[in-house]
N, C-alpha and C positions, 0 to 999 in steps of 0.2 A: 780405890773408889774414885772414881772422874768428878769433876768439881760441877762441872754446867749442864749432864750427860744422866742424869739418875734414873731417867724413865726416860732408858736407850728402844730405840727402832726397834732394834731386834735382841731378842732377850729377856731376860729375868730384871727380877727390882734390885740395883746397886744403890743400896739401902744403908747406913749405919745403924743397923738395929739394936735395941736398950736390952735386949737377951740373947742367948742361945737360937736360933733358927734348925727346928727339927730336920734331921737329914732328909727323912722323907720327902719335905718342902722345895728341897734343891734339885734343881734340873741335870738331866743326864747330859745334856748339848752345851749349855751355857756353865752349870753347875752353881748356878744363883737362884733365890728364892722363884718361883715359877711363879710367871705370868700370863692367864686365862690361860691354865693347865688342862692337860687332855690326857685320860687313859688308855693302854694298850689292852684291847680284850683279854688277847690269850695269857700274855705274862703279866699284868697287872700296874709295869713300869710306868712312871709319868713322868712328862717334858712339859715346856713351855710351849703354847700353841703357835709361837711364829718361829721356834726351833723345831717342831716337827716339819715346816713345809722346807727347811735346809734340806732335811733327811729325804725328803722327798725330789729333792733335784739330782740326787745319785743316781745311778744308771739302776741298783739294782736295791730300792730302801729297805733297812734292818735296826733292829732296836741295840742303841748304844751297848744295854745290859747284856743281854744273852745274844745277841746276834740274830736271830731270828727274823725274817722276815717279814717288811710290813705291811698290809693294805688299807687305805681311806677308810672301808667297810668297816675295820677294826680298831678303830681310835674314835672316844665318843668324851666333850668336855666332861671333867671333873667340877662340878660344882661345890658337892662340900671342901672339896679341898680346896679351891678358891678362896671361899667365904673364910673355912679357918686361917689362909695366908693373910688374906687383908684387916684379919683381926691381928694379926701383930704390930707391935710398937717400934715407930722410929723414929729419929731426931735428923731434924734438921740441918743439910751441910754448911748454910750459909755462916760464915766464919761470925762467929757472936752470939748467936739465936743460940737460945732456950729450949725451941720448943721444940716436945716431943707428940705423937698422940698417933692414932692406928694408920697405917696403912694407906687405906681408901679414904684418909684426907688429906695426903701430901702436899697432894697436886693442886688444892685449893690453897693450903697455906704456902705452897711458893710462890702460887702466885699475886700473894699479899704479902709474902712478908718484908717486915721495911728493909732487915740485911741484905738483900740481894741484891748486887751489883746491877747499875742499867746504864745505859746508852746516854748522854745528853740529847736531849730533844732539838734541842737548837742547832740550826742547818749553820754546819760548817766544824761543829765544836765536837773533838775527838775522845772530851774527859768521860771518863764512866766512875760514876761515886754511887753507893748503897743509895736505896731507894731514900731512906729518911733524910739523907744530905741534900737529894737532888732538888726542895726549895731553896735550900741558902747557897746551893750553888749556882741556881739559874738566877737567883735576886740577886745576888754579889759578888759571885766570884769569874761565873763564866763569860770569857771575853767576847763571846757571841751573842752575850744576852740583847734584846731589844729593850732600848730606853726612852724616854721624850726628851729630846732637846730643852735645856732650861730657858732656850731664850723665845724658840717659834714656834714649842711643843709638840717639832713634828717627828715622829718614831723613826730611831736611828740605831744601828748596831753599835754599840759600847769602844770595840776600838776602830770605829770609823768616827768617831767625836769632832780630831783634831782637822781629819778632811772638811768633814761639815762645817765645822768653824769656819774655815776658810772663805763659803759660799752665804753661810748662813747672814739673810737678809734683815735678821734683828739682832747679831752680834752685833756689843757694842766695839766702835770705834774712835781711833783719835782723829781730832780734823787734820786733814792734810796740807793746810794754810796754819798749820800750828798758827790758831787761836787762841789753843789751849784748853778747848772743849773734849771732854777723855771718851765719854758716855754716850755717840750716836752712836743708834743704829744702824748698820751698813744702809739697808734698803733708804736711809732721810738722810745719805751724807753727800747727797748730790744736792738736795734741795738745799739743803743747808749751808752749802757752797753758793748756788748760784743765787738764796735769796735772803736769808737771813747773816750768814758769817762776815765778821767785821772786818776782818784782814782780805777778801778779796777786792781784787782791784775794779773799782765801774767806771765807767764814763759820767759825766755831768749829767741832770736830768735835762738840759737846753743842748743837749747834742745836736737833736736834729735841726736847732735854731741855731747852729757852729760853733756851739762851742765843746772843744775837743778833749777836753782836759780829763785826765785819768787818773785815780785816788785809790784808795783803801777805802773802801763803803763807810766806816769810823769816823772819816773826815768829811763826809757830805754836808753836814751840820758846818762845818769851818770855811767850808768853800763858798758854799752858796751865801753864807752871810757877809764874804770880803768882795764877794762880783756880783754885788747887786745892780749898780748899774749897769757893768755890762751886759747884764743877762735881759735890762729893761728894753737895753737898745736891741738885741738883739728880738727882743720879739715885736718891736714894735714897727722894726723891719720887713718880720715875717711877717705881719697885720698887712702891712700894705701889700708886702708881694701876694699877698691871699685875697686881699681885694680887689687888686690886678686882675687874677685870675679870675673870680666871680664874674669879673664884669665880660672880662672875653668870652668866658662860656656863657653867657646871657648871651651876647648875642649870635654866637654860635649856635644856641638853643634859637633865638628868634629867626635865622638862616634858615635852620635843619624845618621849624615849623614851617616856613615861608614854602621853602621845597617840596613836605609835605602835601600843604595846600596844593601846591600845580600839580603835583602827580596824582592825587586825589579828583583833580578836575581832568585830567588825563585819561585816566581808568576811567572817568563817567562815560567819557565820549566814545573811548573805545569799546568800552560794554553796551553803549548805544548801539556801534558801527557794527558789533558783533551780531545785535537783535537784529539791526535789519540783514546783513549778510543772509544769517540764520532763516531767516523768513526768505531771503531769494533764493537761498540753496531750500527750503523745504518746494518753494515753487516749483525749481528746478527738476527737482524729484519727484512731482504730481504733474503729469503729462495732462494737457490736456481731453475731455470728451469729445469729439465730432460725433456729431447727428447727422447721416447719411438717409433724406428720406428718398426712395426711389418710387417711380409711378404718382408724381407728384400730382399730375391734374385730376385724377382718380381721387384720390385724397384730397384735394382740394373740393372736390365737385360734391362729396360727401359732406366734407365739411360743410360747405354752402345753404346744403339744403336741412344743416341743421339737427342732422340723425346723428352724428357723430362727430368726436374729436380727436386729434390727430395725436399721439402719444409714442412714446419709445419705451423702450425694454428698462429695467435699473441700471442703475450703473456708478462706480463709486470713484472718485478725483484722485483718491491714496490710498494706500495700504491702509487697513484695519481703521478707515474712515467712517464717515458716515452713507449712507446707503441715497440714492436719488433719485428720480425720475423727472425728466422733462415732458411737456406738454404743448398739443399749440390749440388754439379754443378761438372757433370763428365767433362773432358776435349774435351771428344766428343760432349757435348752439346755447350759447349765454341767455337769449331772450327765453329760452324754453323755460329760464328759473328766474331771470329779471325782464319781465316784458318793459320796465319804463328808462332800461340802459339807452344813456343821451346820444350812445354809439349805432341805435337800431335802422336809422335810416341810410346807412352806408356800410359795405361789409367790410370789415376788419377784422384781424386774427392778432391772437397777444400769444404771445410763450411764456409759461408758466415753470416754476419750479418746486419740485414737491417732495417732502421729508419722508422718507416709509421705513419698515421695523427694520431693522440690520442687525446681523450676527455679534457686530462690536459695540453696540450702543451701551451697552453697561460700562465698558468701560472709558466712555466721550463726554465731554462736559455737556451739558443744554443748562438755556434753551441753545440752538442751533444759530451758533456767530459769525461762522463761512461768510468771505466777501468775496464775489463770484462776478465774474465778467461774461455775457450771454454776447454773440455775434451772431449774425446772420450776414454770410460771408458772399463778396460780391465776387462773381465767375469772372465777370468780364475783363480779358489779357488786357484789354485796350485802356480800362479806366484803373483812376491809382486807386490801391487799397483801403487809402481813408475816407473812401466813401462805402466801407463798410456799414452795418445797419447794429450799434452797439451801445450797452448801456452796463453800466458796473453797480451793483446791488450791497448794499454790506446789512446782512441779515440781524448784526449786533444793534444796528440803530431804526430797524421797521421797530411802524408803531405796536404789531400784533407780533410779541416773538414766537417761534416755532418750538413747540416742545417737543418731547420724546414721544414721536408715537408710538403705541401700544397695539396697534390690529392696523392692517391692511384699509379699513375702510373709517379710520380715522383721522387719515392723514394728511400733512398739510402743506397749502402750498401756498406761492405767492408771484403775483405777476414779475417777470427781471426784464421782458421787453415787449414793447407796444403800447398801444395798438398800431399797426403796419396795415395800412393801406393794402387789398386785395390784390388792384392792377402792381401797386410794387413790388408786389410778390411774385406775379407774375410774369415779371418784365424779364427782361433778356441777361439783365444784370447780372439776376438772382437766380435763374430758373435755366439752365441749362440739360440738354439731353431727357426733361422733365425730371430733374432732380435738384433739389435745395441741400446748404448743407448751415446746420448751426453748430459752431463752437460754443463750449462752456468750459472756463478754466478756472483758478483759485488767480485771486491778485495777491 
């Protein structure tokens, strides 16, 4: 009977049964009590159902008994005989066990029963002891058991103990300055070296006031009480070389402020020089408008008689500036809306400048602060330039400032040159080919 093998693969039940097992009951292939048994129709013989599929691998299957040939068609399970097999009694092979009882409960009590040999569980450990030993043998005896370290609690396999010791950060130890301290812990035996243990060696607490001297920590109390004055002198040395120093970084500090200050009045000036830079380069980059009027006596003679005044197209000084128009307004067009202008008995013309809606006005400050230089530019090769006809306007200081116009026929303007004498206008100076020309730039 096989020790570990009782309920084999293939085969009958290898059983120690408590009686007689009827012949009937034993297989013709294995010649063991049959298990889930199957009858032959024609002869009536019975096998064990996975010794009939043996029989069935032969070239040519026949029944063990009589020879005769077999077909699938003809072999149908044996239930009562079954049932009467599993009602028989057997015992248990586990070496000790007692127990007996039928059949179809073997297979439950082997695999409870405490005699039966097992594996240790524990990774690495080769013992196998009966089921009932295998507490006291994973609690005590098995050298793979996992334990807690008694000193850091931390889970260690049983013969790795004396490695762990080795590492272990609360095993206690001896000081290595033999003290005479038996009981640190590894992980406190540095601090305990460098701040508490009496036998290490320190320097004087006045080290860094020079004095050099090096002791057993034990004797600090013995030291410092025989070098009292020397340790007075010595700090009273360093007192002074520290008021030394105070006093020279005071006025390295009053230098470094002094410095400060000048470069502080430096940067003003230069972020001055930068402002104005900044406004000559924004000049730079705003070209001036010329007012080219052409058929100038035509336009004058209109003007004259009052029907009308003389005007230019928009026009804008910079990018994404504000929007402008210039104007020129004889005094006879003026009386139509001031008859008692103290200018009516002489004809004169003034050039106006006038604010209107612009595509960028949302995003421009107002009122409108532009300071703007109006010319009336003199032709003549012959005469110098600065008898040009010009006046500089800064619209941030009129008394009436300009705001954002809103519609075309709101808009506003304000006189930047005249009143200019007629015949001046007329003159040779100004009036060549019958054409004047006004500039208008940013200052």
């Amino acid at each position: 009977m096989a020790a570990e093998q009782n309920v084999p693969q293939l085969g009958g039940y290898d059983y120690e049964f408590t009686g007689r097992v009827p012949h009937d009951y034993e297989c013709l292939v294995c010649h063991l009590p049959m298990k889930d048994p199957v009858q032959i129709v024609q002869c009536g013989h019975k096998l064990c159902n996975i010794c009939k599929e043996s029989l069935f691998r032969l070239p040519s299957p026949f029944c063990p008994a009589d020879r005769q040939p077999l077909s699938r068609e003809q072999i149908f399970p044996d239930t009562a005989c079954r049932r009467k097999i599993l009602d028989l009694t057997v015992k248990c092979f586990h070496s000790g066990c007692l127990w007996t009882g039928e059949l179809r409960e073997v297979e439950e009590h082997q695999s409870n029963c405490l005699l039966k040999v097992v594996q240790c569980p524990n990774s690495r450990c080769t013992e196998k002891v009966t089921r009932q030993d295998m507490g006291n043998h994973m609690a005590s005896e098995c050298s793979w058991r996992i334990i807690y370290c008694g000193y850091c609690q931390k889970l260690i396999v049983f013969n790795q103990q004396k490695k762990h010791f080795d590492i272990c950060q609360k095993f206690p130890v001896h000081c290595t300055n033999k003290c005479g301290l038996e009981e640190i812990p590894r992980g406190k035996l540095e601090f305990h070296i460098g701040e508490d243990c009496p036998a290490t060696e320190v320097y004087c607490e006045f080290k860094k006031l020079g004095c050099d001297v090096k002791f057993p920590r034990s004797n600090t109390k013995a030291h410092l009480e025989t070098h009292i004055e020397q340790h007075l002198n010595l700090a009273l040395r360093s007192l002074e070389t520290t008021q030394r120093q105070v006093k020279d970084q005071s006025q390295q500090i009053e230098q470094l402020m002094a410095k400060d200050k000048d470069l502080s009045q430096q940067i003003e000036r230069l972020t001055a020089q930068v402002k104005v830079q900044d406004q000559h380069i924004k000049l730079l980059n705003s070209p001036p408008f010329v007012w080219k009027i052409s058929n100038f006596q035509a336009a004058y003679e209109k003007a004259l008689s009052g029907k009308e005044n003389i005007l230019t197209s928009t026009f804008y000084l910079s990018s994404n500036g504000y929007r402008l128009r210039i104007q020129i307004f004889s005094n006879a067009y003026r009386m139509r809306w001031f008859p008692d202008d103290f200018l009516s008995s002489t004809t004169y013309f003034s050039i106006y400048i006038c604010v209107i809606p612009g595509e960028f006005d949302p995003l421009l400050s107002w009122p409108f602060k532009e300071k703007l230089r109006v010319t009336l530019i003199n032709q003549n090769p012959c005469e110098d330039k600065e008898k040009d006809i010009w006046r500089v306007t800064d619209f941030g200081r009129v008394d009436l400032p300009i705001m954002r116009p809103l519609t075309e026929d709101n808009q506003s303007c304000h006189c930047v040159l005249g009143p200019i004498r007629a015949d001046t206008l007329q003159s040779a100076s100004f009036t060549l080919n019958d054409t004047i020309f006004i500039m208008v730039k940013k200052e």
